[in-house]
C-alpha positions in Angstrom: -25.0 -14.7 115.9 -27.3 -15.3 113.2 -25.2 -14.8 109.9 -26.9 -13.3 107.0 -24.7 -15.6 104.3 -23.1 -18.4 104.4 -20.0 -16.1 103.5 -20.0 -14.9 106.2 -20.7 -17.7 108.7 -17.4 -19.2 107.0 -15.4 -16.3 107.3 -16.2 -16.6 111.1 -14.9 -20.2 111.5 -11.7 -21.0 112.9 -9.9 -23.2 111.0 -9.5 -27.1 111.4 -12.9 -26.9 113.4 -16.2 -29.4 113.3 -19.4 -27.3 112.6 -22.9 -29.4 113.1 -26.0 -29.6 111.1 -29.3 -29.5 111.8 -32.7 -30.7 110.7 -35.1 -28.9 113.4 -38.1 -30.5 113.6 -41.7 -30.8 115.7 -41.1 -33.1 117.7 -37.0 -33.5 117.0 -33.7 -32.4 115.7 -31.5 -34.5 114.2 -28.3 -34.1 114.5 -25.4 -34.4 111.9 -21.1 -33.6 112.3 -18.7 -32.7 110.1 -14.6 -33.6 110.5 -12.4 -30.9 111.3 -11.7 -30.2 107.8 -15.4 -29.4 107.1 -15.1 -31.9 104.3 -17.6 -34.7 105.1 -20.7 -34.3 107.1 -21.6 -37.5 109.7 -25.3 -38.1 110.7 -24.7 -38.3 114.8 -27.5 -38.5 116.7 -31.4 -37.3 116.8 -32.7 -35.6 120.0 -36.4 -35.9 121.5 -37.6 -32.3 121.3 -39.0 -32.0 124.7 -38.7 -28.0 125.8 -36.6 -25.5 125.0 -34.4 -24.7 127.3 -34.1 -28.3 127.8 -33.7 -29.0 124.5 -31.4 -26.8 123.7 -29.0 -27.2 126.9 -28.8 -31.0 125.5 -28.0 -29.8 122.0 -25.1 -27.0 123.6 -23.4 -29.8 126.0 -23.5 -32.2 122.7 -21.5 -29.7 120.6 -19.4 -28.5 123.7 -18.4 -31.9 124.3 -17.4 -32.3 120.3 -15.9 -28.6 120.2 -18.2 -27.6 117.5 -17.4 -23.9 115.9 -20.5 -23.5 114.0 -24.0 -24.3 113.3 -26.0 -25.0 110.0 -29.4 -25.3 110.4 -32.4 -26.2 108.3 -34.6 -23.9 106.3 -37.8 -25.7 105.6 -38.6 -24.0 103.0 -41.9 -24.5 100.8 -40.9 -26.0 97.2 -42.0 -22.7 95.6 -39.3 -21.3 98.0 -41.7 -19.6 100.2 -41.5 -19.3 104.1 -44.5 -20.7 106.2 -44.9 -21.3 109.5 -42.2 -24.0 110.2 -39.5 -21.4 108.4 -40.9 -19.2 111.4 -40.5 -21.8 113.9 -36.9 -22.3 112.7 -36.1 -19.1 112.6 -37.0 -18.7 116.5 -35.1 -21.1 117.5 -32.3 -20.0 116.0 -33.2 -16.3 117.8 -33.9 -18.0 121.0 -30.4 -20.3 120.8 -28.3 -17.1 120.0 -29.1 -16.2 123.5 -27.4 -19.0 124.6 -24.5 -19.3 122.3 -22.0 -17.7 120.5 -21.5 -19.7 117.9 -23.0 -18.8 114.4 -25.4 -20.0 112.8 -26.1 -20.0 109.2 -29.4 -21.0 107.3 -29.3 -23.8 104.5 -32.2 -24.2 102.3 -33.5 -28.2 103.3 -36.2 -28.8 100.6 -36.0 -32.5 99.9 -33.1 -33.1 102.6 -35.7 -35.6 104.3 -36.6 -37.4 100.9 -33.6 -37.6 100.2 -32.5 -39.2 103.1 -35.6 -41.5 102.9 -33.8 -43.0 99.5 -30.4 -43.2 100.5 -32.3 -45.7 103.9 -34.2 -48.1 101.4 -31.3 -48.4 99.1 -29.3 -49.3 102.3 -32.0 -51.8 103.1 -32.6 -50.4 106.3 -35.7 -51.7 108.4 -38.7 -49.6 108.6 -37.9 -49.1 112.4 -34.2 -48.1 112.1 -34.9 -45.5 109.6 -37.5 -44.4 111.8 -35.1 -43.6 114.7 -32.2 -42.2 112.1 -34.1 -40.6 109.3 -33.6 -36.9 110.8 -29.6 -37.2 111.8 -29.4 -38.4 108.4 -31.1 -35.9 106.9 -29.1 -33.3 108.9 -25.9 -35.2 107.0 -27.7 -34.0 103.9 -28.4 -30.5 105.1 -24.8 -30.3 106.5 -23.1 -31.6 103.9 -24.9 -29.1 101.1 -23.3 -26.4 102.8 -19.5 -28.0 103.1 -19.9 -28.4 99.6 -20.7 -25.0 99.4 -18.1 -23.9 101.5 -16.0 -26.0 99.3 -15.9 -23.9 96.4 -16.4 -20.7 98.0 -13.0 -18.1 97.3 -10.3 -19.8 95.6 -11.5 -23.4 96.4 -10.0 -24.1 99.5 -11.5 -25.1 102.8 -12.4 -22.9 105.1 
């Protein structure tokens, strides 16, 4: 189920549960965690987009395997907060993955998640080659954890 707000993907959560971020990309998704308070998002892993169905059997047994209750998932939006053809794409996948799921899925708005993610690697000192093969799990830490936050101080301030 796509939810239309992140309202109401919360209100569908049970409680004490993981839900995962995503940053969905060309050629891959990273891959990001949160603990079962929803409190802290973890970058996890980045898969090699390959197919579909392939890709998205990988991505189910992944979140199967770390009972995840939810999914976030990118919105590339353009910086003048327009859609183009990569919101599309995104937006597809998530159509296509509701066939294969039930669990929801909510929309966060990624602008700058990647750059941002880029910073936080140089100040780490990381080598050009590591950040290559972490750069989108980290940034679906950044995606992920923009909506915990939200989350956060949704209602009276408790976690969902």
């Amino acid at each position: 189920m796509i939810c239309a707000s992140l309202e109401e993907f919360a209100a569908l959560l049970p409680p004490n549960r993981a839900i995962c971020g995503l940053d969905f990309g060309d050629k891959t998704i990273g891959i990001a965690i949160s603990d079962l308070r929803r409190m802290v998002a973890t970058p996890n892993e980045t898969l090699r987009r390959v197919k579909f169905t392939e890709d998205a059997n990988r991505l189910l047994a992944l979140l199967s395997a770390r009972e995840v209750r939810g999914i976030i998932l990118g919105l590339p939006l353009n910086m003048d907060g327009s859609t183009g053809p990569r919101v599309q794409a995104t937006q597809a996948f998530a159509r296509n993955l509701t066939r294969l799921t039930d669990l929801p899925i909510a929309f966060w708005d990624e602008r700058l998640s990647t750059v941002a993610a880029e910073r936080a690697l140089l100040e780490a000192d990381t080598s050009r080659k590591r950040r290559k093969e972490v750069i989108d799990a980290v940034a679906a830490g950044y995606i992920l954890q923009g909506a915990l936050d939200r989350m956060g101080h949704m209602g009276n301030g408790v976690r969902p």
